[in-house]
DRENMIPA-59038 format. One record per residue (C-alpha): residue in three letters; z negated, x, y. Coordinates in steps of 0.02 Angstrom, whole numbers, plus 32768, in hexadecimal, padded with zeros to 4 digits. Layout:
residues N
+--------+------+------+------+
| residu |    Z |    X |    Y |
+--------+------+------+------+
|    Ala |    Z |    X |    Y |
...
+--------+------+------+------+
***
This chain:
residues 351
+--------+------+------+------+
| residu |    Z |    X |    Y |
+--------+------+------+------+
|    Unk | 7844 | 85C0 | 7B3B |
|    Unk | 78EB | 8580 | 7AF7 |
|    Unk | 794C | 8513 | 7B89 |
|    Unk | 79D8 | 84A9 | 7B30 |
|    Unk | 7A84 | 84D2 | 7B95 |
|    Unk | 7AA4 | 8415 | 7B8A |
|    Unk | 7A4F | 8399 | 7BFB |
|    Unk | 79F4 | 8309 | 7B98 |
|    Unk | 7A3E | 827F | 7BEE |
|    Unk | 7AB3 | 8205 | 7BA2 |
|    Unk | 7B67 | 8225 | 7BDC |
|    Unk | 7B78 | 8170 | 7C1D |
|    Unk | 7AEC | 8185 | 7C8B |
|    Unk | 7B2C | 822E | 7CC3 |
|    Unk | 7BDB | 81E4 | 7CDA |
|    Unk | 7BA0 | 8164 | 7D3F |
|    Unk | 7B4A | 81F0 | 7DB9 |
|    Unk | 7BE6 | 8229 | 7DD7 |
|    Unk | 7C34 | 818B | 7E05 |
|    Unk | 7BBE | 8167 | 7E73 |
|    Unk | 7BD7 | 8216 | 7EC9 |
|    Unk | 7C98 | 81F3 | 7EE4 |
|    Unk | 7C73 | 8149 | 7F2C |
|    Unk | 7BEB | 814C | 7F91 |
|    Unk | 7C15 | 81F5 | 800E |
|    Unk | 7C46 | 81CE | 80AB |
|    Unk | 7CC7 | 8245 | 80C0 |
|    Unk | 7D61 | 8287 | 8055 |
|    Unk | 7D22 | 8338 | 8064 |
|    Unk | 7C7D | 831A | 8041 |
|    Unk | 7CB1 | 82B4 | 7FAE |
|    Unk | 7D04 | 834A | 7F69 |
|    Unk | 7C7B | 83B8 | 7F92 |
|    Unk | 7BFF | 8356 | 7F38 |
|    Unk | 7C7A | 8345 | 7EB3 |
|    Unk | 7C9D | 840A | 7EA0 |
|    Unk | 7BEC | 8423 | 7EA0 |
|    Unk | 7BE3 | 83A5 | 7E06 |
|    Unk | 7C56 | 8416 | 7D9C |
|    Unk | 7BEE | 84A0 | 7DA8 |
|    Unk | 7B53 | 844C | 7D5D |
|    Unk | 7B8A | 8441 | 7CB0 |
|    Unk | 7C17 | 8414 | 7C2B |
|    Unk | 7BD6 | 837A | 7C26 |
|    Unk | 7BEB | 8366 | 7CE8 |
|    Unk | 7C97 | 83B9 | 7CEE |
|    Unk | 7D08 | 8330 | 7CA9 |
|    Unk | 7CCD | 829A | 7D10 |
|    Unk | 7CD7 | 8302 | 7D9C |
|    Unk | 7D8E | 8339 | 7D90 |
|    Unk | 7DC4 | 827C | 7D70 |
|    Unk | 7D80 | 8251 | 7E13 |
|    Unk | 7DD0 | 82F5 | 7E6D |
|    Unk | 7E7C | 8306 | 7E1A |
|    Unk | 7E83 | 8234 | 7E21 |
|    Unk | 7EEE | 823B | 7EBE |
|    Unk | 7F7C | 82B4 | 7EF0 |
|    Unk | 7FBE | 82BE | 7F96 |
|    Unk | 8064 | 8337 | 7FD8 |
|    Unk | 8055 | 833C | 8094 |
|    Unk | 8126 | 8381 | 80AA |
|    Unk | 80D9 | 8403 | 812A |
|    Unk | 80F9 | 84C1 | 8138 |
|    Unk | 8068 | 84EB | 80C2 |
|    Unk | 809E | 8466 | 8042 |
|    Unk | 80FE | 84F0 | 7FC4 |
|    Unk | 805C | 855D | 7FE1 |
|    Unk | 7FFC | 84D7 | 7FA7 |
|    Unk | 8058 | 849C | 7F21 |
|    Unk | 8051 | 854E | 7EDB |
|    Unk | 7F95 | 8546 | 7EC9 |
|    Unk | 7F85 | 849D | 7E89 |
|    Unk | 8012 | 84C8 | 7E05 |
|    Unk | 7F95 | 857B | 7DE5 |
|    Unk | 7F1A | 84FC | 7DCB |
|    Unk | 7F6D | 8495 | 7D41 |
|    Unk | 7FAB | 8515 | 7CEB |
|    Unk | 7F10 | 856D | 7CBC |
|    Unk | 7EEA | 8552 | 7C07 |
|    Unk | 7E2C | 84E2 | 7C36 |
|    Unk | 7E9F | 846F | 7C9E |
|    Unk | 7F35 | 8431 | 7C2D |
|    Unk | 7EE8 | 8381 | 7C2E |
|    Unk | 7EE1 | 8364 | 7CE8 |
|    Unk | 7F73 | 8305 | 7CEE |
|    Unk | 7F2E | 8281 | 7C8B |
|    Unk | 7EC2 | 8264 | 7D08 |
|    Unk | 7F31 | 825B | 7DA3 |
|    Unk | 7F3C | 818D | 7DD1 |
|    Unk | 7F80 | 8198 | 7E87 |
|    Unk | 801D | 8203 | 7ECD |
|    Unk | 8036 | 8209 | 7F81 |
|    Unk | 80BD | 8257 | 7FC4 |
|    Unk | 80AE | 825A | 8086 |
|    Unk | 80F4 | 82B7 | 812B |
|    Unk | 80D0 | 82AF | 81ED |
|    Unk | 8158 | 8299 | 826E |
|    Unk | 8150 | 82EF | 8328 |
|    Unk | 810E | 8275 | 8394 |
|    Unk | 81A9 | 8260 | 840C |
|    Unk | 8209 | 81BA | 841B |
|    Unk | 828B | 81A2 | 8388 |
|    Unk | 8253 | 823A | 832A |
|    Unk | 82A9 | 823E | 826E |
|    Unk | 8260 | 82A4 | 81DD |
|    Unk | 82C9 | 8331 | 81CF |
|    Unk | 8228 | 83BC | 818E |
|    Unk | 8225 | 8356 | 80DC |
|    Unk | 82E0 | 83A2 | 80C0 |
|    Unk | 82CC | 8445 | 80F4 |
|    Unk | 8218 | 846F | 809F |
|    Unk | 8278 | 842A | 8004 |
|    Unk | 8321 | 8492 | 7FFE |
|    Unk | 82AB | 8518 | 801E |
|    Unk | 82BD | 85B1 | 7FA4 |
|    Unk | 8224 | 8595 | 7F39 |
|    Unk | 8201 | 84F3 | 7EF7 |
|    Unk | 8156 | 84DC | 7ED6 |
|    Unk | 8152 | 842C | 7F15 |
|    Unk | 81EE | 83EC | 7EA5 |
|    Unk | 818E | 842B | 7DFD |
|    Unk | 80EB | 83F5 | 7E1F |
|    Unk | 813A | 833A | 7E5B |
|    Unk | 819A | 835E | 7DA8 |
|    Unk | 80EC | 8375 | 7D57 |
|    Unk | 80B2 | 82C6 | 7DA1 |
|    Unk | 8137 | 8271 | 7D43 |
|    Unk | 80D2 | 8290 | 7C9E |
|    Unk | 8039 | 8261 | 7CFB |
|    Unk | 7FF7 | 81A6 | 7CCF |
|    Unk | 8000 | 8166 | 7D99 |
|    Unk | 7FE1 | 80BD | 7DC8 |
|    Unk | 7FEE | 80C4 | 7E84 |
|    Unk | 8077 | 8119 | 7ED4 |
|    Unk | 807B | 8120 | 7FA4 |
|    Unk | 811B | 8162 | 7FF2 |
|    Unk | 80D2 | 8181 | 80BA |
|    Unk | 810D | 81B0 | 8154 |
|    Unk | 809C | 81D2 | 81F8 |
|    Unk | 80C8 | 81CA | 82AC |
|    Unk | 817B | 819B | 828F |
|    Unk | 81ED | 816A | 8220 |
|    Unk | 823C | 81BC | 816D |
|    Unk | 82EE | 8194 | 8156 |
|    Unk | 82F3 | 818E | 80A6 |
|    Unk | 83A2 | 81C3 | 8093 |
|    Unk | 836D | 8278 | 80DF |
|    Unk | 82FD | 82A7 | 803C |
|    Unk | 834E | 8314 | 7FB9 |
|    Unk | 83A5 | 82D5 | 7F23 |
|    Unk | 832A | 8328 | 7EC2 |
|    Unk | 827F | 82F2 | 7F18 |
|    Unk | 82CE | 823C | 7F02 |
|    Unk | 82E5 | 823E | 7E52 |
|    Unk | 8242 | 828D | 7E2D |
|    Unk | 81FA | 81F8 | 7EA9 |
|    Unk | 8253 | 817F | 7E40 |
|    Unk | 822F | 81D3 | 7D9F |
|    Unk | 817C | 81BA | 7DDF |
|    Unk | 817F | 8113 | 7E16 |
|    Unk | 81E6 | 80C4 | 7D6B |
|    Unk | 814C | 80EC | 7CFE |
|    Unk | 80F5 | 805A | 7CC0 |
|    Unk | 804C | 806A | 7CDD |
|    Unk | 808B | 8068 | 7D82 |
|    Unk | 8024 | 7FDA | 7DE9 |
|    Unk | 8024 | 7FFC | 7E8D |
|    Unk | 80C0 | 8022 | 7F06 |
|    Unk | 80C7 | 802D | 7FBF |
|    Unk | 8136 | 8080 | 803F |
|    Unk | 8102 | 8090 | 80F0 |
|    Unk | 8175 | 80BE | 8178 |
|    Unk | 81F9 | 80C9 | 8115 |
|    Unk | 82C9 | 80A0 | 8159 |
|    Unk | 835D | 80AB | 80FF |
|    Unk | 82FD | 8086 | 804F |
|    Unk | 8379 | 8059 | 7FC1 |
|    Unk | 834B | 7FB4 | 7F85 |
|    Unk | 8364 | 7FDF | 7EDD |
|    Unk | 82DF | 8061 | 7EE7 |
|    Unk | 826A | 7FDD | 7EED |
|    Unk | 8295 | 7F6B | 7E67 |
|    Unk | 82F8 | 7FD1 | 7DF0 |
|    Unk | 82A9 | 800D | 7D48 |
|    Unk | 8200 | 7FDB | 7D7F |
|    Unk | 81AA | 7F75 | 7CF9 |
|    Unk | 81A5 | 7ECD | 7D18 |
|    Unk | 8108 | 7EB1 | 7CDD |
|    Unk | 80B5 | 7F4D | 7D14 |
|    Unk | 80A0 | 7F4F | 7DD7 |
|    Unk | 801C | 7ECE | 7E10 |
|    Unk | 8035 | 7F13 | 7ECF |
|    Unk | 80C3 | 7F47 | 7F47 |
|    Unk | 80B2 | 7F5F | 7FFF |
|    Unk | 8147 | 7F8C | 8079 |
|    Unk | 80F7 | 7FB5 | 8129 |
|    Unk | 8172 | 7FBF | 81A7 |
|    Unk | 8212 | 7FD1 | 8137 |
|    Unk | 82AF | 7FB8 | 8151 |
|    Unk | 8338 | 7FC5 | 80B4 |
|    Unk | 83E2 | 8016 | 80AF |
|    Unk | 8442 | 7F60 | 80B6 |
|    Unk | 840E | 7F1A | 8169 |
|    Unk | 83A6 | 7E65 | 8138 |
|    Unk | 8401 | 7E01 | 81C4 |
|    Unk | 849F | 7DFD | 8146 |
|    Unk | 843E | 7DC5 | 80A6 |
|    Unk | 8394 | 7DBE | 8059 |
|    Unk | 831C | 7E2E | 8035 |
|    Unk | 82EC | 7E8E | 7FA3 |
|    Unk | 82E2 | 7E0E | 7F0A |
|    Unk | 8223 | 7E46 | 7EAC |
|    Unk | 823E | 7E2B | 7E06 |
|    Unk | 8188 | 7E4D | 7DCE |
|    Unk | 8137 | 7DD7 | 7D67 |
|    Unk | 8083 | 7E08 | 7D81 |
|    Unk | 8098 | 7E38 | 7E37 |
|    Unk | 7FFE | 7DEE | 7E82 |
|    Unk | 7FD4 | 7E42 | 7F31 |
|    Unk | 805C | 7E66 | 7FB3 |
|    Unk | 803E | 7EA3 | 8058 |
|    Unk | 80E9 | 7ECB | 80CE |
|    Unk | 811E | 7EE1 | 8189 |
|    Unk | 81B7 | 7EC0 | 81D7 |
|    Unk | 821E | 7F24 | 8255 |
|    Unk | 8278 | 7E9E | 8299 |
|    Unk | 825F | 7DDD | 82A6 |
|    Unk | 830A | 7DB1 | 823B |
|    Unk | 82BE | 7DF2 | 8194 |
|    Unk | 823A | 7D6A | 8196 |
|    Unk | 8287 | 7CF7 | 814E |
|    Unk | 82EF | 7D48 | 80C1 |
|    Unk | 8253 | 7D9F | 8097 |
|    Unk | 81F3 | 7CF8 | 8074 |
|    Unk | 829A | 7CCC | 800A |
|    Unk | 8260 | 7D55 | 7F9A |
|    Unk | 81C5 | 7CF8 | 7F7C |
|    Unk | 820D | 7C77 | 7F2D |
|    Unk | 822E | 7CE3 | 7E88 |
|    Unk | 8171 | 7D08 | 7E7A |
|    Unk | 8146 | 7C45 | 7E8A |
|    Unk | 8083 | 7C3B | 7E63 |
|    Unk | 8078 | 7CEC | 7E35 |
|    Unk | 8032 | 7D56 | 7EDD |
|    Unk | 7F6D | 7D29 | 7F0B |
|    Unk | 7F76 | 7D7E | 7FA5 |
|    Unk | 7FE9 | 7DB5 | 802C |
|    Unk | 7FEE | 7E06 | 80CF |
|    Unk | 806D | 7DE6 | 814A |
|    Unk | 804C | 7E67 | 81E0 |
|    Unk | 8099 | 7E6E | 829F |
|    Unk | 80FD | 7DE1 | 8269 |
|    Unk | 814E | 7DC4 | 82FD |
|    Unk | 8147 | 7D0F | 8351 |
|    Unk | 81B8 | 7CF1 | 83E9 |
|    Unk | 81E5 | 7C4D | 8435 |
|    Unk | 8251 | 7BAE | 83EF |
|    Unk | 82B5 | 7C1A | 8393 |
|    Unk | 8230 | 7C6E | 831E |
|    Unk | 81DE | 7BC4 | 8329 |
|    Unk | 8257 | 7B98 | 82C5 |
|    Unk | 826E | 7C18 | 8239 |
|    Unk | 819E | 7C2B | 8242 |
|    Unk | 81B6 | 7B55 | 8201 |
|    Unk | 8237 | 7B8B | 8180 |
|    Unk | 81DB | 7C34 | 813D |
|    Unk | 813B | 7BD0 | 812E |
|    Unk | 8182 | 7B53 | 80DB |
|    Unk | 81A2 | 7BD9 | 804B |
|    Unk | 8111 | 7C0A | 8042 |
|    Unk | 80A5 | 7B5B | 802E |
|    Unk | 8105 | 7B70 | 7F7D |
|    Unk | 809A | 7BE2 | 7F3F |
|    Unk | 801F | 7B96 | 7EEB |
|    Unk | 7FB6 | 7C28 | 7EBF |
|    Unk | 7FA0 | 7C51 | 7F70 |
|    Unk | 7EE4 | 7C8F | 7F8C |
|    Unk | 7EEB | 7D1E | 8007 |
|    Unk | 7F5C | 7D06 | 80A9 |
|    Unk | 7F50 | 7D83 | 814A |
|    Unk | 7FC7 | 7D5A | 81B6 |
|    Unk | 7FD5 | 7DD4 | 826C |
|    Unk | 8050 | 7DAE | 82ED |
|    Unk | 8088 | 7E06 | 837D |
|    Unk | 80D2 | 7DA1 | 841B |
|    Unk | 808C | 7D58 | 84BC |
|    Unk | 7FF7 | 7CF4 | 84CC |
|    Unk | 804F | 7C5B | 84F4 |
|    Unk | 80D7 | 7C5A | 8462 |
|    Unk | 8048 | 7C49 | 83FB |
|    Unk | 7FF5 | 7BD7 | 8451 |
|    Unk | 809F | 7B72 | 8422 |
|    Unk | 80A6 | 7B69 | 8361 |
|    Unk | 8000 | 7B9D | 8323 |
|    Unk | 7FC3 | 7AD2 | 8306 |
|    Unk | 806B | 7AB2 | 82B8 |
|    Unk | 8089 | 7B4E | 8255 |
|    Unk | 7FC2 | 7B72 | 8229 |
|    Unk | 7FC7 | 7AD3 | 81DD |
|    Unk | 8047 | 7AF5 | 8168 |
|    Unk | 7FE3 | 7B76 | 8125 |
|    Unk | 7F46 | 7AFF | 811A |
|    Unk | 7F95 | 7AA1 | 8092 |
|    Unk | 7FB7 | 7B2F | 802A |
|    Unk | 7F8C | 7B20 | 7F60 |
|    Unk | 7ED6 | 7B28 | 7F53 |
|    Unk | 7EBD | 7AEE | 8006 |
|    Unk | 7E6A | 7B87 | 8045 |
|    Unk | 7E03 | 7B73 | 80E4 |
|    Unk | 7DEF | 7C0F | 8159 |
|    Unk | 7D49 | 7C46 | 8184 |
|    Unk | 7CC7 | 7CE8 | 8161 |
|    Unk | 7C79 | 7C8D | 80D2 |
|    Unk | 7D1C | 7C9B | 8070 |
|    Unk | 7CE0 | 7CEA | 7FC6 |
|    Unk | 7C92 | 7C2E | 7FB5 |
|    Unk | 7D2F | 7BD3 | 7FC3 |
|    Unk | 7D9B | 7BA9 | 7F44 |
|    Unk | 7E30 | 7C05 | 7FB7 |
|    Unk | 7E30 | 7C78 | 8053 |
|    Unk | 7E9A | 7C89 | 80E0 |
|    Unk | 7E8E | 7D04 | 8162 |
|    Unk | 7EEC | 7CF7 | 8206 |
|    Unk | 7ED6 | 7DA4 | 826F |
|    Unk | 7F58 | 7D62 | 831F |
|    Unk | 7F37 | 7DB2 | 83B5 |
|    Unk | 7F0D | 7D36 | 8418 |
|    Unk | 7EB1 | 7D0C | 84D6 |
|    Unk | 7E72 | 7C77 | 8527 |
|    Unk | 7F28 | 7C25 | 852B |
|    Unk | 7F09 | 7C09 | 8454 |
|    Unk | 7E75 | 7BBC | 844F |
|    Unk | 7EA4 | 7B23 | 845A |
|    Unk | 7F21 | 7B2F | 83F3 |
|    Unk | 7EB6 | 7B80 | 8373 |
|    Unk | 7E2F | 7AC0 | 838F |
|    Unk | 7EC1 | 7A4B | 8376 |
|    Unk | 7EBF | 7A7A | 82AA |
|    Unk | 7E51 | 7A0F | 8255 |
|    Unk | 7E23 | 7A85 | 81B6 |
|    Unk | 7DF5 | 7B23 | 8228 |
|    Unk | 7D59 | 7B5F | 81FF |
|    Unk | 7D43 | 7C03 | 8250 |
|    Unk | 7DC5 | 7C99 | 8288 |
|    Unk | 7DA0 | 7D33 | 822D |
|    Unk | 7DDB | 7DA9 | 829B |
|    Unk | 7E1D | 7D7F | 8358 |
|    Unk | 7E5B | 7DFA | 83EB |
|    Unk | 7EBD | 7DF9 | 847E |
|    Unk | 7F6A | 7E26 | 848B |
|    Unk | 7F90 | 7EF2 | 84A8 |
+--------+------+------+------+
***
């Protein structure tokens, strides 16, 4: 009996198999397992599947990162995979630093002034590739950004200038040129930017931050190395007005009268914006500094725009804020004093 090669199935409903394959296993490996497995159903399998497999590209800077850039370029270049780049969305370049005190990345330069330059063309190929998320990450340490090549720079920026870039975020990052952050991006293009742990080329304490001018820029999520850059950074806020929703402020760091102080002042800032829905705020310092300014600083943040009220039931409100301090038995009574406090999300003790 004749068996039809093609499977009688709509291709939405087959499309939507496969989406529900890539977001529903557990693990990244079985994810690509499943996902392998997929392409080897049928054509009508195959080009979901690759979306969902090709849809993120990572570089670990390793030893083994030519070796694998050598495959992966194998890969594209074969004549039933010429439209894989279409489908690549997020580029994440990324390295690990030795786990002794003060370690700097110096494996990045060397793997890329190495002879062959497998990593350089494929990054090259990415610039052609329609990305919307870019993450520049280092782990266990930090990357001083001045160390990378020329070359791998450029192609980062090349990457990072397209427009249907959305998404930016560095993490771990010193010595970051401001203008790589804000230059020849499109102003209407990103809608996110998050600098964890980052610290630019032009020390903060003798000016302000990084102005953001992005006129859809609606989530931003930073951390500070130091206490002096709160304040110029909420300066920068003041450009986006009502624009960012939500924002994430971690290990801010709150010490006594001092940073009582500039905590009034940055807060202050941010009660201007208006559009103000999502707020997680995470402090480090003792127990009893807290203790200090949370009823007078916490109720800055009470009043913001849409007077969003904190609690587990926030999808309800009209406005959520989140407050994640590590706190003991010293804050709560603090944390009674405000009025408008429904419920603490998340609370721990101090490390």
């Amino acid at each position: 009996m004749y068996a039809p090669t093609q499977p009688n199935f709509p291709q939405e409903i087959i499309d939507l198999i496969i989406d529900f394959v890539a977001s529903e296993t557990d693990s990244q490996r079985k994810r690509l397992e499943a996902l392998r497995a997929c392409c080897l159903v049928s054509m009508a399998f195959n080009t979901r599947s690759k979306q969902h497999i090709f849809s993120e590209i990572n570089f670990h800077a390793d030893d083994f990162a030519q070796k694998r850039a050598q495959k992966l370029l194998r890969v594209l270049d074969l004549p039933a995979n010429r439209d894989l780049l279409q489908y690549i969305r997020t580029t994440r370049p990324a390295t690990g630093i030795g786990e002794r005190a003060g370690a700097i990345l110096t494996g990045l330069g060397r793997t890329l002034k190495a002879t062959k330059r497998n990593l350089l063309i494929l990054l090259a190929r990415m610039t052609s590739a329609p990305v919307e998320v870019l993450i520049v990450e280092t782990r266990n340490g930090l990357l001083d950004f001045k160390r990378i090549s020329d070359d791998f720079r450029s192609l980062l920026l090349a990457i990072r200038s397209q427009s249907n870039l959305k998404s930016l975020h560095f993490i771990n990052v010193t010595n970051l040129d401001k203008t790589f952050v804000v230059s020849n991006v499109s102003p209407t293009g990103l809608q996110e930017l998050g600098l964890w742990n980052v610290a630019f080329t032009d020390s903060p304490v003798n000016g302000s931050l990084v102005p953001l001018p992005f006129q859809n820029l609606i989530s931003l999520a930073v951390s500070f190395p130091e206490a002096v850059v709160v304040i110029p950074f909420c300066r920068t806020l003041e450009s986006l007005d009502s624009m960012i929703e939500t924002l994430e402020i971690r290990k801010c760091p709150i010490g006594p009268c001092k940073s009582c102080q500039e905590l009034e002042t940055a807060v202050d800032i941010l009660s201007h914006l208006s559009n103000l829905r999502s707020l997680k705020l995470s402090t480090t310092g003792s127990p009893q500094n807290f203790s200090y300014i949370a009823p007078h600083h916490m109720a800055y943040l009470l009043t913001l725009g849409a007077r969003p009220r904190l609690g587990r039931d926030a999808q309800s409100q009209e406005g959520y804020f989140k407050v994640e301090n590590r706190v003991d038995t010293y804050s709560y009574g603090a944390l009674e004093l405000l009025p408008n406090l429904v419920d603490v999300d998340e609370v721990s003790e101090f490390m």
